[in-house]
N, C-alpha and C positions, 0 to 999 in steps of 0.2 A: 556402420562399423568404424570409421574414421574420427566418429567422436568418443567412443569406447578410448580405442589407441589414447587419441589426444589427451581423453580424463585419468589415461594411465601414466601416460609421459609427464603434466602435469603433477599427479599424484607423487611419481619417484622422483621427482624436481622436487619439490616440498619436506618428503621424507628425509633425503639424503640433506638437505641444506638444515632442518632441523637440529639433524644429529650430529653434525658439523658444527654447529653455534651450540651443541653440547657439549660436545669435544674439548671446546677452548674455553666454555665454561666452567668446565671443571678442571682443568688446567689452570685458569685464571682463581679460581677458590683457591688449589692449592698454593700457588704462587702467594696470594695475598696471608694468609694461614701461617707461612713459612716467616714469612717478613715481618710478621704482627710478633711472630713468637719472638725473633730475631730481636725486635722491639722491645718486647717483655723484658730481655734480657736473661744469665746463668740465674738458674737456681740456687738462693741464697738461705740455705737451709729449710725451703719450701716448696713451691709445685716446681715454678720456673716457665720459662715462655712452652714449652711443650707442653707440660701438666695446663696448664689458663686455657691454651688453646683445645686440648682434647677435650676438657672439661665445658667451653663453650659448645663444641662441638656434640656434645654426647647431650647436651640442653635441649639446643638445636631440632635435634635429630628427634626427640621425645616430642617434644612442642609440635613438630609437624605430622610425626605419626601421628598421634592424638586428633590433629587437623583433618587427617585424611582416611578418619574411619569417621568421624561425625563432622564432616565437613558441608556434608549431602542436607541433612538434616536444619542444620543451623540456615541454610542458604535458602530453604524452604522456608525456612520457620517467619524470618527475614521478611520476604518477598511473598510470605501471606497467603503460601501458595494449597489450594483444596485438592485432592485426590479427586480424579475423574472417574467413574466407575464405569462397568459396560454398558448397565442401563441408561446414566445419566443423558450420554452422546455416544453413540452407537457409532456415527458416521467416522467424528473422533479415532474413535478406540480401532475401528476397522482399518482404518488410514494407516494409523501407526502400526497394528500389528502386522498389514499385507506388507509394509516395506522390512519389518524387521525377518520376514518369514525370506521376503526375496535378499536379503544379507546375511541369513542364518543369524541374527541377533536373538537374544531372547527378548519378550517383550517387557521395557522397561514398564515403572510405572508411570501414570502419567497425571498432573498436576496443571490444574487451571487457576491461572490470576485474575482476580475480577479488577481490571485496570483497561482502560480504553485505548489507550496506547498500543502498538504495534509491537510486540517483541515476544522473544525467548530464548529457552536454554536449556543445556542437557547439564547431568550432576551424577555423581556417583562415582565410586572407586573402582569398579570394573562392570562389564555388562551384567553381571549376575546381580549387581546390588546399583542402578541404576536407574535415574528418572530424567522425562523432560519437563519441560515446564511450560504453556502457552500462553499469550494473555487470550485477556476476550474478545478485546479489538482486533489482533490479529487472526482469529477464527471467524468475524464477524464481518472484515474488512479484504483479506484474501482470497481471489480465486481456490475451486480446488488443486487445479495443477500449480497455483501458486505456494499453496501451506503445503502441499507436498513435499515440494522442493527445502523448505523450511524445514519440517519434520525429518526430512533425509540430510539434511547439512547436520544438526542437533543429532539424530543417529550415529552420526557418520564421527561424531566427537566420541561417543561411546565406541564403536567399533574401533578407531586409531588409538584408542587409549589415552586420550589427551589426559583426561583426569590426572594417571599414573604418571603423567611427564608433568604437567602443572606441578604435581604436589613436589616430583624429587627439583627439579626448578625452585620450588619452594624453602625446600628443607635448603639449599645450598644457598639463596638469596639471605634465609635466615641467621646462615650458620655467618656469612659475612657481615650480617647488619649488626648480629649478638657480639663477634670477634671484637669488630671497630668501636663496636661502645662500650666493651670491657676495656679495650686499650686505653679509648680516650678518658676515663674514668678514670684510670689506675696513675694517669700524670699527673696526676692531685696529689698522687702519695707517693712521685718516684724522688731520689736522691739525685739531681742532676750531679752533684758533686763526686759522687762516685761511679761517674758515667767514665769511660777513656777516648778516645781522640774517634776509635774504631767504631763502639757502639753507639758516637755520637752520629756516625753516619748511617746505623741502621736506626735509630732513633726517629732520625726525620724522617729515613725511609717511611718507616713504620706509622709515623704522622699522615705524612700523606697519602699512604696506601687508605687509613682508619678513616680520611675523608673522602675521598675518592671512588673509594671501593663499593659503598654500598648504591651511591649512584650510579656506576657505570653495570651492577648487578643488577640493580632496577632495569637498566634499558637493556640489557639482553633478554630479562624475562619479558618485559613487553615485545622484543622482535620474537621471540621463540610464540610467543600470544596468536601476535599476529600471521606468524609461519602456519599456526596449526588453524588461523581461520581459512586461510588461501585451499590449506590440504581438506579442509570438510568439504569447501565448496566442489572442489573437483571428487571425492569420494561422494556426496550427495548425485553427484550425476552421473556417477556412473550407477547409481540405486534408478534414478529415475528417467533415464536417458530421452533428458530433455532440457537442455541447460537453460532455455529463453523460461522456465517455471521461475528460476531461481533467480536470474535477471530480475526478474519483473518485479519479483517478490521484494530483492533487494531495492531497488528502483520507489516501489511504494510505501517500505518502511524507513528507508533515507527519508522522504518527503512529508512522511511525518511530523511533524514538529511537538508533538505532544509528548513532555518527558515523562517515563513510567515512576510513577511517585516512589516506589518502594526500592528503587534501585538505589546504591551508594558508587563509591569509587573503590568500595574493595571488591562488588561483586558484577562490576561492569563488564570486568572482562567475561565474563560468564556467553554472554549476550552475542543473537546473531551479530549485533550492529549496536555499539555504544548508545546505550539508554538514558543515557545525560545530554541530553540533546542541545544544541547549542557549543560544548565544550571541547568538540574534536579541535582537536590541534591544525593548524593548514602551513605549510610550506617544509621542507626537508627537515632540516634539524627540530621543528617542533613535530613532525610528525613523528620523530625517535619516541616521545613521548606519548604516541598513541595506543589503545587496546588493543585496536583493527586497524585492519589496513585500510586507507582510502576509496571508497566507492567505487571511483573511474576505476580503478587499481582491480579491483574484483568484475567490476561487468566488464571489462574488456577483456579479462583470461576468460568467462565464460564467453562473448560474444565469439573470442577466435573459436571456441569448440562448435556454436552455432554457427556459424561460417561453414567450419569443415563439413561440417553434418548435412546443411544444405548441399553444400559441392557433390556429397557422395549421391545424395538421391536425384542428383539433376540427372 
């Protein structure tokens, strides 16, 4: 019972500190939005900085909807990935459906990579239109309670709705990236000379926000990345209440060293464990710039849940 609690304590750690680095994120969009517009400067018998910015905004916002009904599909397509059917691997299909039955999930579809490499991912826009994806190596190369734990972490993305938080993460990264490179465009064609003393200082404002902003959106969607790998892993165990599966799992596909050929750096984040191997970032401030969180980082919140779990059965 005490590892239940803990993957729950855990879990509302994660959830709340999410939605918190939401919070300021979207605080932070509007701030920058306000400032770019301010930057733009009145409307001079044309949009003006509000009309430039609603208008990147409303761009934005299409570009990623569009993303995030055929997002699933292209990511498959990608990554080469074949539909598993019941006959193909019974054991497979049985694995993932008894975990989705014990989560009330519906049963996603499910997608094999013929790659040797160790890895996977879930995709889809909600559980009802949903898939995961395995290689072969790691079906080949995992215990069962090890894929298990895998399968229930990759679940456990569809059950949290990461997808849904990815994409609006998305839409808002975009809506900043689109904002600043209208801005920085548009100082090609501004009249400095008809600038005043006032708008000369939201001018630079607006400069510096147009450089700044899209990198500092970058590293909050990678922390929000990495927030939502910590929240699979404690939701995966409470599916399979057995966190040394997911240790181990972890443990053996870190040691990996073989990179899954088909992966890029747009869909890495996807992945238990960064599939460009070799390229994780090591020390603080480079790890702002990672997908996942650090290894240690994840076996040592699962180890404290095995810890407790021992305690309660002594």
């Amino acid at each position: 019972m005490a590892t239940v609690n803990t993957a729950w304590d855990q879990r509302s750690s994660n959830i709340f500190k999410t939605w918190v680095i939401m919070f300021f994120f979207t605080l932070f969009t509007i701030v920058v939005a306000y400032v770019l517009a301010l930057g733009f400067g009145p409307a001079d018998g044309g949009f003006g900085g509000v009309g430039i910015v609603g208008i990147a905004l409303i761009i934005a916002g299409v570009m990623n909807i569009v993303s995030y009904y055929y997002s699933d599909k292209i990511v498959l397509g990608i990554s080469g990935a074949k539909e598993l059917k019941h006959n193909t691997n019974k054991e497979i299909y049985h694995l993932v459906e008894n975990l989705c039955i014990a989560s009330g999930l519906p049963t996603p579809k499910i997608y094999i990579i013929d790659d040797s490499a160790t890895n996977a991912f879930a995709t889809g826009r909600d559980p009802k239109h949903s898939a995961i994806a395995l290689t072969s190596g790691i079906i080949d190369k995992l215990h069962k309670a090890e894929l298990e734990a895998v399968i229930a972490h990759e679940l456990s993305h569809i059950g949290n709705r990461d997808t849904l938080l990815m994409a609006v993460v998305a839409v808002l990264v975009g809506s900043i990236a689109l904002l600043a490179d209208f801005y920085l465009r548009s100082l090609w064609f501004k009249d400095s000379d008809s600038d005043s003393k006032g708008n000369a200082i939201f001018l630079i404002l607006a400069i510096v926000a147009a450089v700044l902003a899209p990198l500092v959106a970058t590293l909050i969607q990678l922390a929000v990345s990495r927030r939502r790998e910590f929240l699979a892993d404690s939701s995966g165990v409470l599916l399979t209440r057995y966190p040394k599966g997911l240790e181990d799992a972890l443990l053996k596909i870190s040691a990996d060293k073989e990179p899954l050929e088909v992966a890029n750096r747009g869909t890495a984040h996807l992945y238990i464990i960064n599939p460009l191997k070799g390229q994780q970032a090591v020390g603080w401030f480079a790890g702002l710039f990672n997908t996942h969180p650090p290894i240690p980082a994840r076996i040592k919140a699962l180890q404290e849940m095995e810890g407790l779990s021992t305690e309660a059965s002594a």
